[in-house]
C-alpha positions in Angstrom: -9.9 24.0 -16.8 -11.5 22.9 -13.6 -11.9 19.5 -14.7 -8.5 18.9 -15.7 -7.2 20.8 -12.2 -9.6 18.1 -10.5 -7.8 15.6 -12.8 -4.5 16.6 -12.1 -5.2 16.5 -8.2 -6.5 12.7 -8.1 -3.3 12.0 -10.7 -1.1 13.3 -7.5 -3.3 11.6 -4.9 -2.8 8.5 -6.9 1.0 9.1 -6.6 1.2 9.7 -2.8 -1.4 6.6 -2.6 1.2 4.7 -4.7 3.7 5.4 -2.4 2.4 5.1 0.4 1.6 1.5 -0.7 5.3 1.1 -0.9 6.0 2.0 2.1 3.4 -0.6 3.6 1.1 2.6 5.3 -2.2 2.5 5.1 -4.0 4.6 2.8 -7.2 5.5 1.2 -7.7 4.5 -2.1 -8.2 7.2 -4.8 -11.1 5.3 -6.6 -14.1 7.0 -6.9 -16.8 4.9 -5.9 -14.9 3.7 -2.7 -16.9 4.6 -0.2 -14.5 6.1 2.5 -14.2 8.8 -0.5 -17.8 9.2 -1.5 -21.2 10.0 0.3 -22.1 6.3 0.4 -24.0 6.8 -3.3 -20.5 5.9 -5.4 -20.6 10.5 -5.2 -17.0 11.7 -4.6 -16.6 14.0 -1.8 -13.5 15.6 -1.7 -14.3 16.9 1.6 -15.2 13.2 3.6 -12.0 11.7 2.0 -9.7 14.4 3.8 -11.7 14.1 7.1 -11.0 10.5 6.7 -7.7 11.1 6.3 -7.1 13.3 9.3 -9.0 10.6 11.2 -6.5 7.9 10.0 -3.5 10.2 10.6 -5.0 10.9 14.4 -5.8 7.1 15.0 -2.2 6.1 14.2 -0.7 8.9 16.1 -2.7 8.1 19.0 -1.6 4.2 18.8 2.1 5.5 18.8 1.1 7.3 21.7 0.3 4.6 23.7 2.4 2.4 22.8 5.1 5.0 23.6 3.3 5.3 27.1 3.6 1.7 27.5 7.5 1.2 26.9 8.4 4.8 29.0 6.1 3.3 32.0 7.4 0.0 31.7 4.3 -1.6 30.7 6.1 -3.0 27.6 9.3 -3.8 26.4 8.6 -3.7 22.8 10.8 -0.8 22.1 10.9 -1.5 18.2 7.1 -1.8 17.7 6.8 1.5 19.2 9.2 2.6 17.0 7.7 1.6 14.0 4.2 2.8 15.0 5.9 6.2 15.9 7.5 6.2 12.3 4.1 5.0 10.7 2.8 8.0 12.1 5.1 10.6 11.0 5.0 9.3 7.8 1.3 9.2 7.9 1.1 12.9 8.6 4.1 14.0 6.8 2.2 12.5 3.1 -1.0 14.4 4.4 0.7 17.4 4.3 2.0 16.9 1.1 -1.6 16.7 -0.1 -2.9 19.6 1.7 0.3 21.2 -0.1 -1.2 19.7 -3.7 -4.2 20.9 -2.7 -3.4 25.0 -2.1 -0.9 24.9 -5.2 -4.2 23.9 -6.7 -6.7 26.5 -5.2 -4.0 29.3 -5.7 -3.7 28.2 -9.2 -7.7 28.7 -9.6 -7.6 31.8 -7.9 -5.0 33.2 -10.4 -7.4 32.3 -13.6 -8.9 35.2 -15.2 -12.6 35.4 -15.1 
């Protein structure tokens, strides 16, 4: 039962990857041996692929920050860049929290199976 849980949770990281992909943010890859996923020996590590995810989710929050910064300072009249970086970002978080979503559903579901 575990194995198919873990199965159904890379099925619906695959998804939000897929979509993401559609929508032109950038993503992790689901594969397994991908290194931003694994320990660096093709080992998937649940735990290093969500920590690289919150890293990428910070990194573009932080460049819509500045470049925020930039336009309200006048530094920068790209208004629509800032926009789109700001966007990029939400979106960005918003599918992370759809997988840490995925992810309780899952550990309450596995709390709920009988011993």
């Amino acid at each position: 039962m575990g194995t198919e849980l873990a199965g159904l949770i890379r099925a619906d990281l695959a998804a939000l990857n897929n979509d993401a992909s559609r929508l032109n943010v950038m993503a992790p890859s689901v594969d397994a041996g991908h290194p931003a996923l694994g320990d660096g020996n093709g080992n998937f590590s649940f735990a290093q692929s969500m920590k690289n995810a919150l890293a990428s989710v910070d990194q573009d929050q932080q460049v819509a920050n500045q470049k925020m910064e930039a336009v309200d300072s006048g530094k920068s009249d790209d208004l629509v860049g800032a926009m789109l970086s700001s966007q990029q970002a939400n979106l960005s978080f918003s599918m992370l929290m759809q997988v840490r979503n995925k992810v309780m559903g899952a550990v309450d579901e596995l709390l709920k199976l009988p011993v």
